[in-house]
C-alpha positions in Angstrom: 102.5 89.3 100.3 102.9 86.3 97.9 105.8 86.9 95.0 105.4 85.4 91.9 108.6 84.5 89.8 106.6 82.8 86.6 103.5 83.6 84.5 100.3 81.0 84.8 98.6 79.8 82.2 95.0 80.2 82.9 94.3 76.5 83.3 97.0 76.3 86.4 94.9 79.2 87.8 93.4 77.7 91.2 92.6 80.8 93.1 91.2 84.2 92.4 91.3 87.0 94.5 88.3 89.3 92.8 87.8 93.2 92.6 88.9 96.8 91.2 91.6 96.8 93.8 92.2 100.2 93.3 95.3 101.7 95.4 96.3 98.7 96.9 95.5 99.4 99.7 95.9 97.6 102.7 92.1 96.3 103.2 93.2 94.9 99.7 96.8 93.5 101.0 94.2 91.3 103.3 92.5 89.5 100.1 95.8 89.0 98.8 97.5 87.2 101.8 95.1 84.4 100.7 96.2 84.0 97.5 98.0 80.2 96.8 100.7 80.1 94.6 98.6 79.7 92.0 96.6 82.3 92.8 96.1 85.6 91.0 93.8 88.9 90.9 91.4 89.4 88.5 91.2 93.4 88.4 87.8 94.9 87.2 88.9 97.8 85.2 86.1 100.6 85.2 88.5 102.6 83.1 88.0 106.0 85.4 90.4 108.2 87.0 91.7 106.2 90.3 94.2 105.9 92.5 96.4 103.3 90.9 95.0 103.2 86.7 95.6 100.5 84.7 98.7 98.6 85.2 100.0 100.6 88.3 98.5 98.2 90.3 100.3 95.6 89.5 103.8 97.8 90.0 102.8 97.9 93.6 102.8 93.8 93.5 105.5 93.1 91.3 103.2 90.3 90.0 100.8 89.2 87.4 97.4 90.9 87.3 94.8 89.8 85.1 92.6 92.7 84.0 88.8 92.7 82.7 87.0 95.3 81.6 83.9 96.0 83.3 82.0 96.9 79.8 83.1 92.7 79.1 80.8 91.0 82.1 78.5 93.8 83.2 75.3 92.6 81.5 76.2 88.8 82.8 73.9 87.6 85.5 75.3 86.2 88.6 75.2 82.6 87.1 76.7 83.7 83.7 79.6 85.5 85.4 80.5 82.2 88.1 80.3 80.6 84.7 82.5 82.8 82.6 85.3 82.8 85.4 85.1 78.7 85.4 85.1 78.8 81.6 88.4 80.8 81.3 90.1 78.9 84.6 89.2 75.3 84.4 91.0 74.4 88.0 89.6 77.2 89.7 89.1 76.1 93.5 89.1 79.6 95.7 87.5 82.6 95.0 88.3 86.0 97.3 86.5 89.0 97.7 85.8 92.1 100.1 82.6 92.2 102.1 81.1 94.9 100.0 81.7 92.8 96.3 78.8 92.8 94.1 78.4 90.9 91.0 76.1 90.7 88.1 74.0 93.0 85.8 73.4 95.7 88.0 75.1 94.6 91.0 72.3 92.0 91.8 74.4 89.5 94.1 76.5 89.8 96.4 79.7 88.1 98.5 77.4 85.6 100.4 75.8 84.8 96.7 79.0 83.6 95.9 79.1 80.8 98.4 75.5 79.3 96.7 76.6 80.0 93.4 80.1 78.5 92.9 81.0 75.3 93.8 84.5 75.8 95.3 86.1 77.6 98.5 84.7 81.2 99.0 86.9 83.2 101.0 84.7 86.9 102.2 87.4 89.1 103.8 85.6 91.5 106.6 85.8 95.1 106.5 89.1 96.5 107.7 89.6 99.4 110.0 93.0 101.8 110.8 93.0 104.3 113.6 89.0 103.7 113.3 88.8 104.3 109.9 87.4 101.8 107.6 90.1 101.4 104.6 88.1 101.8 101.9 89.4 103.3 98.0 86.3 105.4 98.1 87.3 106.9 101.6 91.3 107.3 100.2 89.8 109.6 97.0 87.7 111.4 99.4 91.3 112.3 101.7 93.2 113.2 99.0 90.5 115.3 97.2 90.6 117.2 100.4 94.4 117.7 100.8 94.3 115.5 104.1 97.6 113.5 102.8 98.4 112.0 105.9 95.3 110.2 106.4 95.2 108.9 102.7 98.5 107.9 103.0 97.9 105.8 106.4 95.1 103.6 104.4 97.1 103.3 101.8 100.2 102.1 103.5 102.3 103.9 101.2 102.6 107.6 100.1 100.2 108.4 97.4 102.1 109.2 93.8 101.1 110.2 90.7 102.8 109.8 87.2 103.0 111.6 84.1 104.9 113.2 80.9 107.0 116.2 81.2 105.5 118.9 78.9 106.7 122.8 78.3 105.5 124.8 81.0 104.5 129.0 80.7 108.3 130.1 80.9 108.3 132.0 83.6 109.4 130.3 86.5 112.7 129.3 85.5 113.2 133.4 84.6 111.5 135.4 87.6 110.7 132.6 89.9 112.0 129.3 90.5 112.6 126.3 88.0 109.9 123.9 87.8 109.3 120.5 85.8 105.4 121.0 84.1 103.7 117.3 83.8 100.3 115.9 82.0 98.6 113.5 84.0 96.5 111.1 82.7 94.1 108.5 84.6 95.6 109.4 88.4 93.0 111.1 90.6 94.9 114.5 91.1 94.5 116.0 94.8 93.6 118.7 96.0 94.4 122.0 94.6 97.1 123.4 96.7 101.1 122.8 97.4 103.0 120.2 98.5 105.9 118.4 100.0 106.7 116.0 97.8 109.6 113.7 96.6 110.2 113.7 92.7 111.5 110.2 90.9 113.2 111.0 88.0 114.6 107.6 86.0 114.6 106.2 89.6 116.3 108.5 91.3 114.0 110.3 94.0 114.6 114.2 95.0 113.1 115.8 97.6 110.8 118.3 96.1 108.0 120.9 96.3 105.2 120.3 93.9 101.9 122.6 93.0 98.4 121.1 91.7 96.2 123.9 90.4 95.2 127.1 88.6 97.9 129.7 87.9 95.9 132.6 89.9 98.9 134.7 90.2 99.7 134.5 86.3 98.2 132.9 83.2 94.9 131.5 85.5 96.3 128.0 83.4 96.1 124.6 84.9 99.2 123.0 85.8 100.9 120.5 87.8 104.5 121.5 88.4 107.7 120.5 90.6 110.7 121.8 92.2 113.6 120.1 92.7 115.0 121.5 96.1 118.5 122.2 96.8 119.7 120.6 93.6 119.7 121.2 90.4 119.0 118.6 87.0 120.3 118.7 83.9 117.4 118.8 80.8 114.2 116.1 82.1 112.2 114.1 79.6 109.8 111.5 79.6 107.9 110.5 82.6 108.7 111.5 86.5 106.6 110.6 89.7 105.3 113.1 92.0 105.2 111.1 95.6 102.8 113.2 97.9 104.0 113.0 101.0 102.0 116.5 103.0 99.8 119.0 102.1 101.3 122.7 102.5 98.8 125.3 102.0 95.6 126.3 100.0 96.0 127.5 96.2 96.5 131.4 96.4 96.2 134.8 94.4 99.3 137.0 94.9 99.4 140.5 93.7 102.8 140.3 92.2 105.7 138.1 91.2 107.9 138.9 93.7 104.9 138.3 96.7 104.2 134.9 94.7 108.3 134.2 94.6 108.5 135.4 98.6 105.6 132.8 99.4 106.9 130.4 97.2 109.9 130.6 99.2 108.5 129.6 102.3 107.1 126.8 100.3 110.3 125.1 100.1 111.5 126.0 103.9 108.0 124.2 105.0 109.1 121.6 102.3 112.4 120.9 103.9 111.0 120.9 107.3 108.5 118.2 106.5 110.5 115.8 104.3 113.3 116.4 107.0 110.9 114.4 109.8 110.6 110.8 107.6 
């Protein structure tokens, strides 16, 4: 993966790679590894819930992303958006995209378009498989709306993680049942409803840690996503933490009782262990 150590003025621009690049992933790594050195993404930002909102993508580079918003070139025609990109980067040579990129007001063209429309190098990179699976963001959100973590993970090429604010949680589980730091996500697609084993960065330091995505059934029937520091335990937590999802533990569930929810909970953590244990 190219590394970037300064920040290009447009006009020194001389490759894009195109797309919403959302996750990361590693069909996405392949559009990258074409990138010159003065090469750059251009993200189109739909502004939805996704894997990697906003900026996050570019954490996962540790270089320069240049966003647009989709609301900015979506009524462009195919010849007014080649001709918006070469207005804003006048040495522009190479452009990149996946074998599925559309362009234009209402998706009109497509990739092969590209190579009648523009002038310069076009670069389409063919669909990507892994383990038979075709690495695909839509196919990632599908995984981890169905608690398959593993598999999500795998086209990712990372573990899937999820960021957000510490907020005040119901109260209880630091008095009958177990501590837990309460988060408000924003943006991230949130998996499925469930518990997890997870690992926890707090002002980058990463604990191993069992985290829960879902509705309260056994108490207030609130929403919450929560985490539990195993084995260790923090002074007072502010600001933002990660939640790294590393496997899915076991359905949301309704327990008759604190102390069958606390017994259960307990298990949790052993199957927590367990997991984390094999990385």
């Amino acid at each position: 993966m190219k590394r970037f150590s300064t920040i290009l003025k447009n006009e020194q621009v001389d490759t894009l790679a195109i797309g919403g690049f959302d996750g990361l992933h590693l069909a996405h790594q392949k559009l990258i590894s074409h990138l010159s050195d003065h090469g750059r993404l251009i993200v189109i930002d739909k502004n939805s819930a996704s894997l990697t909102p906003k900026a996050h993508r570019c954490n996962y580079l540790k270089q320069e992303c240049l966003f647009l918003s989709f609301d900015e070139i979506k009524n462009l025609n195919a010849d007014e958006f080649i001709t918006f990109l070469k207005s804003k980067f006048k040495n522009l040579k190479k452009i990149v995209v996946g074998y599925d990129f559309r362009f234009g007001k209402c998706a009109h063209a497509d990739a092969h378009d590209l190579k009648t429309l523009f002038d310069g190098e076009v670069v389409i990179v063919e669909e990507v498989f892994f383990e038979g699976i075709s690495v695909h963001s839509r196919i990632i959100r599908e995984f981890l709306q169905m608690g398959k973590l593993q598999e999500a993970n795998k086209l990712l090429g990372r573990h899937y993680q999820i960021e957000g604010d510490i907020i005040k949680g119901q109260g209880i589980g630091a008095k009958k049942l177990f501590p837990t730091l309460n988060i408000k996500v924003e943006d991230f697609l949130i998996p499925k409803e469930g518990v997890y084993a997870t690992y926890t960065k707090i002002s980058n330091q990463i604990y191993p840690s069992a985290s829960f995505i879902g509705k309260r059934l056994s108490t207030d029937g609130n929403f919450s996503i929560e985490t539990h520091i195993l084995d260790e335990k923090l002074e007072e937590v502010n600001g933002k933490i990660s939640i790294i999802f590393i496997d899915f533990i076991r359905e949301n569930m309704k327990f008759n009782s604190l102390e069958a929810l606390k017994k259960e909970i307990s298990k949790d953590f052993d199957k927590a262990r367990t997991l984390l244990s094999k990385l």
